[in-house]
C-alpha positions as CSV (number, residue, x, y, z in Angstrom):
1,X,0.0,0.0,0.0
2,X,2.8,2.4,1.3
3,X,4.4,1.4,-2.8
4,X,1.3,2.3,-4.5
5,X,1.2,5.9,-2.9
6,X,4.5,6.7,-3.3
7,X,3.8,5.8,-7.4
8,X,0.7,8.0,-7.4
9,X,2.6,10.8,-5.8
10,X,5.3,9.7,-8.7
11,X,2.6,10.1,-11.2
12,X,1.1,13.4,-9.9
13,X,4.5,14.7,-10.4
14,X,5.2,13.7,-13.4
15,X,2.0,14.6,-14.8
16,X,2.3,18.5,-12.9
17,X,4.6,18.8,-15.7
18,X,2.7,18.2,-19.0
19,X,-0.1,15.2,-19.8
20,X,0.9,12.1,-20.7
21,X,-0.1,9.1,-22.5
22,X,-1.0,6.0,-20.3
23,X,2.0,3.8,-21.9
24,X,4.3,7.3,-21.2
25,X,3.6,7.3,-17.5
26,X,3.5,3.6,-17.2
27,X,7.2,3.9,-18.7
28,X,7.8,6.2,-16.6
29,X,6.8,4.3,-13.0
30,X,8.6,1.5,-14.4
31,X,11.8,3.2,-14.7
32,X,11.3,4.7,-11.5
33,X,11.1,1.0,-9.7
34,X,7.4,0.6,-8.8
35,X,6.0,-2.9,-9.6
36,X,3.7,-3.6,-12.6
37,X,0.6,-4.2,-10.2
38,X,1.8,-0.7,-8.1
39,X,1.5,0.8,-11.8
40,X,-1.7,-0.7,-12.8
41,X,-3.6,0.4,-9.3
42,X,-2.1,4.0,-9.9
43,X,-2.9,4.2,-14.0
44,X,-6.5,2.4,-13.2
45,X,-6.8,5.6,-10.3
46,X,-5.3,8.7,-12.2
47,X,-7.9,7.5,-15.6
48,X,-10.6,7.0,-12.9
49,X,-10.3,10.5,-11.5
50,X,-10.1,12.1,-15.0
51,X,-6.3,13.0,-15.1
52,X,-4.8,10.0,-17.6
53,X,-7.0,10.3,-20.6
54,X,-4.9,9.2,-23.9
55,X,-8.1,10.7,-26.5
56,X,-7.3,14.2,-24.8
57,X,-3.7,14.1,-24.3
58,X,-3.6,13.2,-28.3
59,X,-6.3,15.6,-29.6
60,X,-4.2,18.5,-27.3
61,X,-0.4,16.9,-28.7
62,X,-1.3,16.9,-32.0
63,X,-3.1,19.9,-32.5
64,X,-0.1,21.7,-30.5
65,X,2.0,20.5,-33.1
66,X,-0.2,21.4,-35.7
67,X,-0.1,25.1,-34.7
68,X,3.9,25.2,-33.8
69,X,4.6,23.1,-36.9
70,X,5.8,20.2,-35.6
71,X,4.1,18.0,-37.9
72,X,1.4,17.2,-39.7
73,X,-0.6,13.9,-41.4
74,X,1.8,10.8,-41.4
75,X,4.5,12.7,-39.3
76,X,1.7,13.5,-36.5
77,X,0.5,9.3,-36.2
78,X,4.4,8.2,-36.0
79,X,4.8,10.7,-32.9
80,X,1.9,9.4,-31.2
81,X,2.4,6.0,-31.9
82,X,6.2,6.1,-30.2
83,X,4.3,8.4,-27.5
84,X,1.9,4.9,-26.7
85,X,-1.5,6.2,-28.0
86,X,-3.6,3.2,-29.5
87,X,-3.4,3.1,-33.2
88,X,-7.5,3.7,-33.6
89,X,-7.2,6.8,-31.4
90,X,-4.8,8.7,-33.5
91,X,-7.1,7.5,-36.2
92,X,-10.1,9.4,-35.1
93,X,-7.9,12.2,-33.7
94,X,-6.3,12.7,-37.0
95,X,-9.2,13.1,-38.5
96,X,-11.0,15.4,-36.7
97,X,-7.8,17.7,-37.2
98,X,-8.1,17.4,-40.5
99,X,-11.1,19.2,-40.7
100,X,-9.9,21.8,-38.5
101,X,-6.3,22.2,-39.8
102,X,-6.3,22.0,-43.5
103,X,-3.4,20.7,-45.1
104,X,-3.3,23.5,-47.4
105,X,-3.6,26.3,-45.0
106,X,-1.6,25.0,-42.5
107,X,1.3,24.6,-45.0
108,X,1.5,28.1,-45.7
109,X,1.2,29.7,-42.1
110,X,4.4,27.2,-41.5
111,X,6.0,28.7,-44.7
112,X,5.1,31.8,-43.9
113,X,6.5,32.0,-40.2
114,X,9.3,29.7,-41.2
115,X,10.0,31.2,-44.2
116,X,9.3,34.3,-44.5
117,X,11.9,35.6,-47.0
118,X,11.8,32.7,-49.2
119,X,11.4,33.3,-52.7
120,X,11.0,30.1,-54.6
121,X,11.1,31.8,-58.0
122,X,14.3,33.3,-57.3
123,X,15.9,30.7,-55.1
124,X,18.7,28.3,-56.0
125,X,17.9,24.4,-56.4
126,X,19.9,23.5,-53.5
127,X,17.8,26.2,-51.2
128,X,14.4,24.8,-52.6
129,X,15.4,21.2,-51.9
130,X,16.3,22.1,-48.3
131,X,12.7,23.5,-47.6
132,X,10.8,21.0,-49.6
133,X,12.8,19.0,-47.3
134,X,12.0,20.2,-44.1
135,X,8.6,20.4,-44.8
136,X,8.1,17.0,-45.9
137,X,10.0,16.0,-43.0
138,X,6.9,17.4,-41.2
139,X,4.8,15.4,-42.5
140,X,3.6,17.5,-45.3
141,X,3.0,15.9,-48.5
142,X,4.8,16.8,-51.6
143,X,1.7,17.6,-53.7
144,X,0.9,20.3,-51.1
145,X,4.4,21.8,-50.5
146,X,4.4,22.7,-54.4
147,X,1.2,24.2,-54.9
148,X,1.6,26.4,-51.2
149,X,5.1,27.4,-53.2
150,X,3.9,28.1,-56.3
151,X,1.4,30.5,-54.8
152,X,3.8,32.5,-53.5
């Protein structure tokens, strides 16, 4: 009993800091020593009380990274997948993005912060690869990237 608070007062702390995925914080107990039943009786307690929920913590990590363009699309799943979110969650996350973050617009508030002086007419090949680059890299598909560049 004494094992299982000190992991929930573990968890608390850990999750003071930012939210975390259920397979995150379990990682993280595990690490820290605590017993897979002292985990289990802690993740079962944090989810009943509303503070480990892996639909929010994805819907709130991906559209972070959305807005700070950290990713996007196929780049967005990969992170969320290594972060432990089930694979039908960052389904249904994904796509309820989509409709609020178009690919489109998205792509060219990144290029637009990120790049602001960038000139693709004018630029040399070796510039234009290393943006295309960086913005596939993203996540961002290639189709996209040339018609937000084109535009400009």
């Amino acid at each position: 009993m004494e094992d299982t608070c000190k992991a929930l007062a573990s968890a608390f702390r850990t999750l003071t800091y930012r939210d975390h995925s259920e397979a995150e914080l379990r990682r993280k107990l595990l690490d820290k020593g605590f017993s897979g039943a002292e985990i289990e009786a802690v993740i079962e307690k944090l989810r009943r009380l509303g503070y480990l929920d892996d639909r929010r913590f994805a819907e709130q990590w991906a559209e972070s990274a959305i807005r700070n363009g950290r990713g996007y699309g196929p780049r967005l799943r990969l992170e969320l997948l290594r972060r432990g979110v089930p694979d039908r969650l960052i389904t249904d996350v994904l796509a309820k993005l989509e409709d609020d973050y178009g690919e489109k617009e998205t792509l060219a508030a990144l290029v637009a912060r990120k790049f602001s002086g960038f000139d693709p007419a004018g630029a040399d090949d070796r510039e234009k690869r290393r943006v295309i680059s960086y913005l596939q890299r993203r996540g961002f598909s290639l189709t996209a990237i040339l018609m937000v560049l084109r535009e400009q």
